[in-house]
C-alpha positions in Angstrom: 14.3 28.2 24.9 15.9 25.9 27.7 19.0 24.7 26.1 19.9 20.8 26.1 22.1 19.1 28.4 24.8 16.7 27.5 25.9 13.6 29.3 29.3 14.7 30.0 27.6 18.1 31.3 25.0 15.9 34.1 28.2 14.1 35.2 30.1 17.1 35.3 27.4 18.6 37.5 26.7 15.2 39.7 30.1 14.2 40.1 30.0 11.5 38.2 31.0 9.6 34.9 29.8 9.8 31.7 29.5 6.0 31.8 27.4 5.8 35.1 24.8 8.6 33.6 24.6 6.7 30.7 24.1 3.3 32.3 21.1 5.3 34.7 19.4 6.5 31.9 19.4 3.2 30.1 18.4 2.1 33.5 21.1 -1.0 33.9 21.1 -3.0 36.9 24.7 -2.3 37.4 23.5 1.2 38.8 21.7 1.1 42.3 18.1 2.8 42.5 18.6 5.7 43.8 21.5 6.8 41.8 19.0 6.0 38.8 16.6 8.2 40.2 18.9 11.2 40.8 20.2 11.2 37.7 17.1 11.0 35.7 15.5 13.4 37.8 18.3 15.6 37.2 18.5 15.0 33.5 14.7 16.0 33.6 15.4 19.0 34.8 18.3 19.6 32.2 16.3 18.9 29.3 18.7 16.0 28.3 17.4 14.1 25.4 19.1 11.1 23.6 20.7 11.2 20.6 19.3 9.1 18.5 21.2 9.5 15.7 24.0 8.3 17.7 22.6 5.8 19.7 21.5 4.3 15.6 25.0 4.1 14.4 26.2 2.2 17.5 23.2 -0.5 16.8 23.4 -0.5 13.2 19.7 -0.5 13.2 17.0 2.7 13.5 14.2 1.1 13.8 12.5 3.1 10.9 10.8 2.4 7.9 10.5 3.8 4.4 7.3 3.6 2.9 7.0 4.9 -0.6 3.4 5.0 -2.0 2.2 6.5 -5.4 -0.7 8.4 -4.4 -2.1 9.3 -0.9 -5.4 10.3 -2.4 -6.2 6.9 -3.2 -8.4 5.3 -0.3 -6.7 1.8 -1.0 -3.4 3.0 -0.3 -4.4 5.2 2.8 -5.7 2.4 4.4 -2.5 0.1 3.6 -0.5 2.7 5.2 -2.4 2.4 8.0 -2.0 -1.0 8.2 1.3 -0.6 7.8 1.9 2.2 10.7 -0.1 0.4 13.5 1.7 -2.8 13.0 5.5 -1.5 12.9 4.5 0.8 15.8 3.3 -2.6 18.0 6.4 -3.5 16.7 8.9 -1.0 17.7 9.3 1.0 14.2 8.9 3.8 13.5 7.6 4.6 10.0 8.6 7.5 7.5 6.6 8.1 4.2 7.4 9.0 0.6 4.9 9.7 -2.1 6.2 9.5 -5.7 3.6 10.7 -7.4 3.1 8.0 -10.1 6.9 9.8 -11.1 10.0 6.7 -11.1 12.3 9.6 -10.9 10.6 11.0 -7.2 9.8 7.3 -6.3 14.3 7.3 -7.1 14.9 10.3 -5.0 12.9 9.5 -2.3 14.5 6.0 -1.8 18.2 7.2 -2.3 17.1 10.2 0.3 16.4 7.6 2.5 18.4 4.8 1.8 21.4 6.6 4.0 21.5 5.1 7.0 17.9 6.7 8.2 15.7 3.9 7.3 16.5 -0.3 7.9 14.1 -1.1 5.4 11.6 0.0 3.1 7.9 -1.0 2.1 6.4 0.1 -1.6 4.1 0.2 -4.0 5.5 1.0 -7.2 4.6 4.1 -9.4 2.8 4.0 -12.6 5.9 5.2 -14.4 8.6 2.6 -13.1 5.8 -0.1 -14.1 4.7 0.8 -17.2 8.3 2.0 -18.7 10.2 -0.9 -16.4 12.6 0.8 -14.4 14.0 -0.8 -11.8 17.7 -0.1 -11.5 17.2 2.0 -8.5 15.5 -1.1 -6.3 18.0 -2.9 -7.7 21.1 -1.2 -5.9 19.3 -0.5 -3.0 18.5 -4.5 -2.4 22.3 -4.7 -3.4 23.3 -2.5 -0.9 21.9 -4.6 1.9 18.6 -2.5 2.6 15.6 -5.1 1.9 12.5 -3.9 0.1 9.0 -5.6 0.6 6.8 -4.7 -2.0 2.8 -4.6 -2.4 -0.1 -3.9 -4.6 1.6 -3.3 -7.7 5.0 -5.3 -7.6 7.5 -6.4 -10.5 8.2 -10.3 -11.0 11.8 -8.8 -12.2 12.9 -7.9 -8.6 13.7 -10.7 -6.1 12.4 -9.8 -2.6 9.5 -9.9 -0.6 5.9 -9.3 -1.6 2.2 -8.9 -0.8 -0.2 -9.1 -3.3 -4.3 -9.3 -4.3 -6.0 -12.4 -5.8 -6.1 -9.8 -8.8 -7.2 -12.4 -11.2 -9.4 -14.6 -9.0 -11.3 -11.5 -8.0 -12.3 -9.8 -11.2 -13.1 -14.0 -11.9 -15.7 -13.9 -9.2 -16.6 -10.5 -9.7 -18.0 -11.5 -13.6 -18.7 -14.6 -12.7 -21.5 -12.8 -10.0 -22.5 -10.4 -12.6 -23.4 -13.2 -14.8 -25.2 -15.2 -12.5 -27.4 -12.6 -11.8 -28.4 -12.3 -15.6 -25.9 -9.7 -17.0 -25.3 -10.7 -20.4 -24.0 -7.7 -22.2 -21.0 -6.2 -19.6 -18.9 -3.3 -20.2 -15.2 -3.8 -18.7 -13.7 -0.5 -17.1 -10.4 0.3 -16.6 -7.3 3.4 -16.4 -5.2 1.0 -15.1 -3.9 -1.3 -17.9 -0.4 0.0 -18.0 -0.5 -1.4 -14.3 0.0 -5.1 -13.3 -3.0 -5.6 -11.4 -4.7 -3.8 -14.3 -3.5 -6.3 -16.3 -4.3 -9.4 -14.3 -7.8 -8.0 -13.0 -9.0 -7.8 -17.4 -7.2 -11.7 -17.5 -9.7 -12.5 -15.0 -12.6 -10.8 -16.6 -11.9 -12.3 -19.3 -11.6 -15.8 -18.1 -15.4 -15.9 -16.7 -16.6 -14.7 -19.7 -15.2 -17.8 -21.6 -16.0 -20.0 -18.9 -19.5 -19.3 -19.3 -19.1 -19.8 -23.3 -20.2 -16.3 -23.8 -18.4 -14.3 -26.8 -16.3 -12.0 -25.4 -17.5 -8.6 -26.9 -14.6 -6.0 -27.5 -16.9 -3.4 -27.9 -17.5 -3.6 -24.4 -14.3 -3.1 -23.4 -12.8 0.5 -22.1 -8.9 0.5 -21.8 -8.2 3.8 -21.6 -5.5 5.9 -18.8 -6.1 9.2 -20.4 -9.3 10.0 -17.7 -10.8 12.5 -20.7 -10.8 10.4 -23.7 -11.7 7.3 -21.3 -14.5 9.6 -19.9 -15.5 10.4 -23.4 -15.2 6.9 -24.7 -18.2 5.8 -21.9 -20.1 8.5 -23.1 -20.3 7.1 -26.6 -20.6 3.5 -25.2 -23.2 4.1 -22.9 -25.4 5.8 -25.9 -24.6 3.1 -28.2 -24.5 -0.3 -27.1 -27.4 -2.2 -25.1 -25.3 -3.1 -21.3 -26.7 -4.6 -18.6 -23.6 -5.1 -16.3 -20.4 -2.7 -15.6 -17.6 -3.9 -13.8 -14.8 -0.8 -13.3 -11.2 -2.5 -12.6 -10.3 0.2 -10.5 -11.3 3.8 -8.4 -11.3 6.5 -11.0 -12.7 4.3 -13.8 -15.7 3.4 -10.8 -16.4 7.0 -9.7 -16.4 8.0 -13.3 -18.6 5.1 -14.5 -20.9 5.8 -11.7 -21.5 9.4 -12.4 -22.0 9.1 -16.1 -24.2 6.1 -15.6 -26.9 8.0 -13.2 -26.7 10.9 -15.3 -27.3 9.4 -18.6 -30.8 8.4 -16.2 -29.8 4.3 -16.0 -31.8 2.9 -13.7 -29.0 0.8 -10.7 -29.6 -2.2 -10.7 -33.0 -2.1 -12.3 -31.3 -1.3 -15.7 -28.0 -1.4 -15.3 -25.6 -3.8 -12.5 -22.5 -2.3 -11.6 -19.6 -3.8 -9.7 -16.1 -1.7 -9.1 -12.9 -2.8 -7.3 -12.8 0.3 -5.0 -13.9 0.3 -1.3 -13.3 3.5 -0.3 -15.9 5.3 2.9 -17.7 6.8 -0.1 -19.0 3.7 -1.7 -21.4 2.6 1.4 -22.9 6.3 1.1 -23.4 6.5 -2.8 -27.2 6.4 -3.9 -27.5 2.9 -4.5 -24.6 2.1 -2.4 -21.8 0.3 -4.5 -21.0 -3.5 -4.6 -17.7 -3.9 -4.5 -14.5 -5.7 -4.7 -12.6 -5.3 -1.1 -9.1 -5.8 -0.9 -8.3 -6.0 2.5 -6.3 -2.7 2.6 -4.9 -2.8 6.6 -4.1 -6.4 6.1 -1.8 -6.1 3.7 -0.3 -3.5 5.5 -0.1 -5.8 8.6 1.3 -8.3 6.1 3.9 -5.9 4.3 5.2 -4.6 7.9 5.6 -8.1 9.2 7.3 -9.6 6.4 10.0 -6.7 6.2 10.4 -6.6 10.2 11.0 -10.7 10.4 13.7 -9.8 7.2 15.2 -7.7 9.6 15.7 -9.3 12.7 16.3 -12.8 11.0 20.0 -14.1 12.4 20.3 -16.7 10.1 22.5 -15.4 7.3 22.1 -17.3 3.7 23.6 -16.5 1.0 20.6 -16.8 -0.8 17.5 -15.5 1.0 14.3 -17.5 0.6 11.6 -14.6 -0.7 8.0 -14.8 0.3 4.7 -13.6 -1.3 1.8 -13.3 0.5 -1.4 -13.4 -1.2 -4.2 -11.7 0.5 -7.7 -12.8 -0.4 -10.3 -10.7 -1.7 -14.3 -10.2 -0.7 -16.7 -9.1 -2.8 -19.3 -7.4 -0.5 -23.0 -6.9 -2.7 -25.0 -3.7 -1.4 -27.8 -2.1 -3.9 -26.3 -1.7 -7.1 -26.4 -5.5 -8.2 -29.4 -7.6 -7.8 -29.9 -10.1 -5.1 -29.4 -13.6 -6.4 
């Protein structure tokens, strides 16, 4: 393997200073062309690359960010990621990612890996665990220590800093609200999310409509459940028992679950049964009916997340108290075959 040249090597070997090969290569104006070109072409040949480790701690910036999600199987946060990636790069950042695992201890180590001078900011989504047990010391000194956090999906109204966030409730509001104009009268709510926020805001809204519509909320209809087996076994018993006409699943394993158990019990969708689930991954176009759903807007929050922590960092002004921002993207629920046309 060719070996890697040094500055002070090329100006050894051009006759020249370390500061005039590093000028060419930077391309300054103080250089003429064809110095430029020599040197570059020489540095070519030398296999001389930056050091960008370096070249970081003189700018006291790298131009990287951290972005800690809980679970890259989910479609949803695939698809913020990528959101996330394509705006930073048109940017100029570079983007690193950490998966936690639904674990606050990972979601910890991967931030305090980080959080040493190789990232400038970072972007996240919190894990089940920090949520649900409320642990949030570690973004706490790391927002202490100068490194901003923009947070999205699942954020905590404990820590001050930037966010982007779903129309949780207004969207499980319209999503019942559809189900009911359509003539569902008897609808099961779905969820393994409730230890979540947005699994707590998503039932809120569900629950709203119903009242709205001065229908008796029926708990009987209700599945809170995070433990997938007993919630599988749960809809089993439900789906034997009680007379539904409408599903709504708050999130993507209470959805495909639902789905499956629903078909194979031989309900008729929509004929027998509507069904509505905030998921929109590629799968639910293809299912057989395809799957109304409640779209989040995954890239665009991305978009939204990267911008939000990129104006953070190259803001001059310097307050003493920084004026936080939460950007609330809008939801769309998009009706395919398994809810009757109005």
């Amino acid at each position: 393997m060719k070996s890697k040249a040094t500055l002070k090597q090329i100006a050894k070997e051009l006759g020249v200073s370390v500061s005039t090969v590093s000028k060419a290569l930077s391309d300054s104006s103080e250089i003429s062309e064809s110095t430029k070109t020599k040197i570059k072409e020489f540095a070519a040949l030398k296999n001389y690359k930056p050091n960008s480790i370096a070249k970081n701690l003189k700018n006291q910036r790298t131009n990287t960010i951290g972005v800690i999600i809980p679970n890259i199987l989910n479609p949803f946060f695939a698809k913020v990621f990528s959101g996330i990636e394509k705006r930073s790069l048109e940017r100029g950042y570079n983007v690193i990612t950490g998966i936690s695992n639904e674990s606050q201890k990972k979601e910890e180590q991967v931030m305090e890996m980080l959080n040493n001078g190789t990232i400038d900011g970072f972007i996240i989504s919190l894990s089940e665990e920090t949520q649900s047990e409320k642990k949030y010391t570690h973004l706490k000194e790391i927002l202490n220590s100068g490194t901003p956090i923009v947070m999205f999906d699942r954020v905590a109204d404990e820590i001050k800093c930037d966010k982007v966030i779903v129309d949780d409730f207004d969207s499980a509001f319209d999503a019942t609200n559809h189900l009911i104009k359509i003539g569902c009268r008897k609808i099961a709510l779905l969820s393994t999310i409730d230890n979540l926020s947005v699994g707590k805001l998503r039932l809120e809204g569900f629950k709203k409509a119903i009242e709205s519509k001065g229908q008796v909320l029926d708990e009987e209809l209700i599945i809170i459940e995070n433990d997938i087996d007993v919630f599988e076994s749960k809809l089993k018993d439900l789906l034997c028992s009680k007379k539904i006409d409408g599903i709504f699943a708050l999130n993507e394993v209470a959805t495909t679950t639902a789905f499956r158990l629903t078909l194979k019990k031989g309900f008729k969708i929509p004929e027998e049964i509507n069904f509505i689930g905030f998921a929109d991954g590629v799968w639910s176009k293809r299912l057989t009916p395809s799957l109304s759903t409640v779209s989040q807007h995954a890239p665009e929050i991305g978009k939204n997340a990267a911008d939000l922590l990129i104006d953070r960092l190259e803001d001059k002004t310097e307050k003493e108290i920084p004026e936080y921002k939460t950007v609330v993207i809008k939801t769309e629920l998009r009706q395919r075959e398994s809810t009757r046309k109005l």
